[in-house]
C-alpha positions as CSV (number, residue, x, y, z in Angstrom):
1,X,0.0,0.0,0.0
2,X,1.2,3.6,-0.6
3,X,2.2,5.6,2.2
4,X,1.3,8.8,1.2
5,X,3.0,10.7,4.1
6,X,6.4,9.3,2.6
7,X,5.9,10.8,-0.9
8,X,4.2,14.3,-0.6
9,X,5.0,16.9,1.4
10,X,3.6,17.3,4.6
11,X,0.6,18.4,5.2
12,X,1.6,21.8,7.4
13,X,4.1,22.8,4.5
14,X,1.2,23.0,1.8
15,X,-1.0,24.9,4.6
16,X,1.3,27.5,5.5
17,X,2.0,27.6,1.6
18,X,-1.5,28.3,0.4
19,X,-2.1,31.8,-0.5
20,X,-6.5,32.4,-0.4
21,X,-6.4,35.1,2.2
22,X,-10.2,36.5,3.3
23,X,-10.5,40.6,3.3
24,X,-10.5,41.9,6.4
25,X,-9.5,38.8,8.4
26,X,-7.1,38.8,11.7
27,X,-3.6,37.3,12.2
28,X,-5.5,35.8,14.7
29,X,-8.1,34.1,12.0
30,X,-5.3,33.4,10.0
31,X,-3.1,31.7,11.8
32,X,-6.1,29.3,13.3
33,X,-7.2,28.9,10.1
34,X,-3.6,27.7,8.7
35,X,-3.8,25.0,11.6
36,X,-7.4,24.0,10.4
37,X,-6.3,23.9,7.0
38,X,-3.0,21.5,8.0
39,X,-5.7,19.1,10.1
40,X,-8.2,19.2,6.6
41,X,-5.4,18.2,4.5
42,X,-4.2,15.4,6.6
43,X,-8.3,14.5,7.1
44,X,-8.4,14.3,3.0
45,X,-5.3,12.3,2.9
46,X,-6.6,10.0,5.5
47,X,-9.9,10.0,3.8
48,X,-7.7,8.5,0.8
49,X,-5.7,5.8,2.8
50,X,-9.1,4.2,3.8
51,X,-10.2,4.0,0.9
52,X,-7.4,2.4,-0.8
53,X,-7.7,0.0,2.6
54,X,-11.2,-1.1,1.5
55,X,-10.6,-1.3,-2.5
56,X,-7.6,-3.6,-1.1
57,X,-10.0,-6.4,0.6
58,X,-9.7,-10.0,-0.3
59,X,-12.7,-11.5,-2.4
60,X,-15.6,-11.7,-0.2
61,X,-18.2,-14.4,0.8
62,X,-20.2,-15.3,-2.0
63,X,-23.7,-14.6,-2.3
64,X,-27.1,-15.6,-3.2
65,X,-28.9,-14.5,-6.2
66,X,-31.8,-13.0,-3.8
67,X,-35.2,-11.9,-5.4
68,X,-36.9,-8.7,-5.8
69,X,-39.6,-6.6,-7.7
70,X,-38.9,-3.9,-9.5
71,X,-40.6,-1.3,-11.3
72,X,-40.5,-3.6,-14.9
73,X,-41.5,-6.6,-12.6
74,X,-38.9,-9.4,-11.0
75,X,-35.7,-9.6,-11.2
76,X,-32.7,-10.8,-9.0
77,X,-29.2,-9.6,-7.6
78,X,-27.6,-10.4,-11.0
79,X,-30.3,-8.6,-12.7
80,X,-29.4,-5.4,-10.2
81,X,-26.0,-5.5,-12.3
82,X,-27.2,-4.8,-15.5
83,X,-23.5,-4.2,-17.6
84,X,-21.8,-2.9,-14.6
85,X,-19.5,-5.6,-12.2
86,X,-20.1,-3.8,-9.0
87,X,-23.2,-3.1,-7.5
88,X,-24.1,-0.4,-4.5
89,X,-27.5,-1.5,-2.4
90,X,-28.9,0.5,0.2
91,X,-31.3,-0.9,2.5
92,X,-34.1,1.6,3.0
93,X,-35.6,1.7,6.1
94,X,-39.6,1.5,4.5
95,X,-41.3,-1.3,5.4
96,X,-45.0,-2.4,5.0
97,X,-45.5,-1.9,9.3
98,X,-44.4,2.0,8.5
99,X,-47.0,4.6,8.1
100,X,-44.1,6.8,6.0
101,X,-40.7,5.9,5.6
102,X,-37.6,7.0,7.8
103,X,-37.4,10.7,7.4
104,X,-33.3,10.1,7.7
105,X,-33.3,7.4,5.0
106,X,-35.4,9.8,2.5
107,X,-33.0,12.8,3.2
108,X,-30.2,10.7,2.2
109,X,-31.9,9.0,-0.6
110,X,-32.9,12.7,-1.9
111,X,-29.5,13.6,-2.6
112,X,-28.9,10.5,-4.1
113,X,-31.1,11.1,-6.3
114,X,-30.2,13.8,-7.8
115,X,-26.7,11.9,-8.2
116,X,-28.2,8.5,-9.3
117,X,-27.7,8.9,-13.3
118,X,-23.8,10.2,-12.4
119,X,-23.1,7.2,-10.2
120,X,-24.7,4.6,-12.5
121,X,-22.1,5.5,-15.2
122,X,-19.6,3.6,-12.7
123,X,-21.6,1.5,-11.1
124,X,-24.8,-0.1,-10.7
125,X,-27.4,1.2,-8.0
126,X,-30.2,-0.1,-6.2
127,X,-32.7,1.1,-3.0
128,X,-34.0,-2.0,-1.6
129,X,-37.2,-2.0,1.1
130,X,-39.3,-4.2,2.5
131,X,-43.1,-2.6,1.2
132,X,-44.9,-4.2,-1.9
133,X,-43.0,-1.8,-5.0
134,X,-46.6,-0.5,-5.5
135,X,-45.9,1.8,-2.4
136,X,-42.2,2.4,-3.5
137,X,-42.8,3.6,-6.4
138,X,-46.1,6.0,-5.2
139,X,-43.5,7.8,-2.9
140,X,-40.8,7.5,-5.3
141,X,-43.4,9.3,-7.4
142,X,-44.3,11.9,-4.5
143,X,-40.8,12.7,-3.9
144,X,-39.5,13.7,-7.4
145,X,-37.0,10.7,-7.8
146,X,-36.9,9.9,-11.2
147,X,-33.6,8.3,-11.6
148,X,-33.5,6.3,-8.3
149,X,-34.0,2.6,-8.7
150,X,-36.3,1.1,-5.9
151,X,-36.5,-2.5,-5.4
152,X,-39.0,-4.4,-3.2
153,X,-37.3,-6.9,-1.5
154,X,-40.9,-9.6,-0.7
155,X,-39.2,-12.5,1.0
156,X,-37.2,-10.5,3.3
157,X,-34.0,-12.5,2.5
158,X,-31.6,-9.9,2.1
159,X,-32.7,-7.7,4.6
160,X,-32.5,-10.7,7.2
161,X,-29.2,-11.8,5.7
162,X,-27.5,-8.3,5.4
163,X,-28.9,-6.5,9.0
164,X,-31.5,-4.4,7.6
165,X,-34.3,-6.4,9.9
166,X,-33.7,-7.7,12.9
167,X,-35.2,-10.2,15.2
168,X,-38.0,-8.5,16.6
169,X,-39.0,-7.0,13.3
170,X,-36.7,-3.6,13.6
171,X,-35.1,-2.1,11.2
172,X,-31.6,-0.6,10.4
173,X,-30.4,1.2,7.3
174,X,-27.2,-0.3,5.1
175,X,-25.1,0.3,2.7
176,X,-23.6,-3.0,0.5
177,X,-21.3,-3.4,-2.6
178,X,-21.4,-6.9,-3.9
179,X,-19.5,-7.5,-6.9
180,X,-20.0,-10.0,-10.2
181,X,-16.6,-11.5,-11.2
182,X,-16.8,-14.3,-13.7
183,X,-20.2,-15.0,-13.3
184,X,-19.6,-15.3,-9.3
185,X,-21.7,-13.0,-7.2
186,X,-20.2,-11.9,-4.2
187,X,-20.1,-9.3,-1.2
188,X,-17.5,-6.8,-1.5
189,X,-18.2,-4.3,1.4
190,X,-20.5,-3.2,3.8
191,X,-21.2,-0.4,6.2
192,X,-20.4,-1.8,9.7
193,X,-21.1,1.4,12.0
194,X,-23.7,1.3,14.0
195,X,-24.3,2.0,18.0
196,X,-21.7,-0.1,19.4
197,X,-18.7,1.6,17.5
198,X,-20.2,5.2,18.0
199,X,-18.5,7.4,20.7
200,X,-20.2,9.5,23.6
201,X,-21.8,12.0,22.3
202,X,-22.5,11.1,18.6
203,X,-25.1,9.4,16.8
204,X,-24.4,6.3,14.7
205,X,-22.9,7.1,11.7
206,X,-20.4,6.1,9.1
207,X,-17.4,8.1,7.8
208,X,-17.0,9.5,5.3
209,X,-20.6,10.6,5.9
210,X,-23.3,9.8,3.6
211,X,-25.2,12.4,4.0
212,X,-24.3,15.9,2.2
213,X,-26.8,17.6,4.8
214,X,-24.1,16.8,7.9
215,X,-20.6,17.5,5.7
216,X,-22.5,21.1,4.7
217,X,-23.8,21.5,8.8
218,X,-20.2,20.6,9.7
219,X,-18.7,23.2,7.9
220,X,-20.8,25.8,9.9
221,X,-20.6,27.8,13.5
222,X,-23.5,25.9,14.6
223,X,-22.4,22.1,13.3
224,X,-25.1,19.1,13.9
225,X,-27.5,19.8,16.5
226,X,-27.7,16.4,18.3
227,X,-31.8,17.1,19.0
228,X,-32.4,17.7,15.2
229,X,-33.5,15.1,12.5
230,X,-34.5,15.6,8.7
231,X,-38.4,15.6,8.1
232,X,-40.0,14.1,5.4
233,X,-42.4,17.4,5.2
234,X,-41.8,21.2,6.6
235,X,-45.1,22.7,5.4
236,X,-45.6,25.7,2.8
């Protein structure tokens, strides 16, 4: 693996080097903002080692070819695919016991969607939930998303199998890459954050983040309010 720190210069040289200055601003500003701008670099650097790390994994279990519905009728995993050899799932938090869907899920999933036709030139996507696709597609509809592929999932399979239902019927959010390698389908990578692994303070959540609503919120004086959540509807 490269070791970046060993072939570029460090971090706190290209910091201090950087000339963007803001009108107005303070030695003060400046100099804590060259300190920032050292940590940001080294963040985006590290952001890089990681995923080198994961595109570095040894071939993963293989898979069933599970089942779903679509929007042109059934299909399976390998018809998820289409011409592409990797595959990104997420495991949408809709099932047929919810009145609406997770409001977090559909913030998430709104983004996406406006991203969907960009990262199906790379790879293939697909939403997976447990409600009959009838419903899927009525608030796929409502919400605007033409270009996101939802998939029901009816027998539950890969939801069981890949943690997005639990034992006790809750459910849990996911993100999957499985793969298609000579004909051989098989899991590449998947989310693995969840409550045990997040620290005192912080919800749940996987880095790099998601969600373009929390890396825009971080980048402000006020940050993620921890008693704030996405709705699906803030009125007219």
């Amino acid at each position: 693996m490269l070791d970046i720190n060993k072939t570029l210069p460090s971090a706190r040289t290209l910091a201090e080097n950087c000339a963007v200055r803001i009108p107005g601003e303070s030695a003060g500003y400046r100099k804590a903002r060259t300190d920032l701008l050292a940590e940001e670099i080294e963040l985006r650097r590290h952001i890089e080692r990681v995923a080198e790390m994961r595109r570095a994994l040894p071939p993963g279990a293989e898979v069933k070819n599970y089942r779903f519905i679509g929007e042109n009728g059934p299909t399976d995993l390998q018809g998820l695919f289409g011409d592409k050899q990797s595959l990104v799932v997420y495991t949408y938090m809709f099932g047929p016991q919810r009145e609406k869907p997770c409001p977090m899920c559909t913030s998430l999933l709104s983004s996406w969607a406006g991203e969907a036709r960009d990262i199906m030139q790379n790879v293939a996507l697909a939403v997976t939930a447990r409600s009959p696709i009838e419903r899927l597609v009525a608030f796929k509809q409502q919400r605007g998303w033409r270009d996101l592929p939802l998939y029901s999932d009816p027998s539950e399979e890969l939801s069981r199998d890949f943690n997005a239902l639990g034992p006790n019927g809750e459910e849990w959010p996911g993100l999957h890459v499985f793969t298609r390698r000579d004909g051989t389908l098989r899991h590449f990578w998947s989310g693995e954050m969840d409550g045990s692994t997040s620290d005192p303070g912080q919800d749940p959540r996987g880095a790099p983040d998601l969600m373009p609503l929390w890396t825009v919120l971080d980048c402000t004086p006020e940050g993620r309010k921890p008693d704030w959540y996405p709705k699906l509807d803030y009125g007219r």
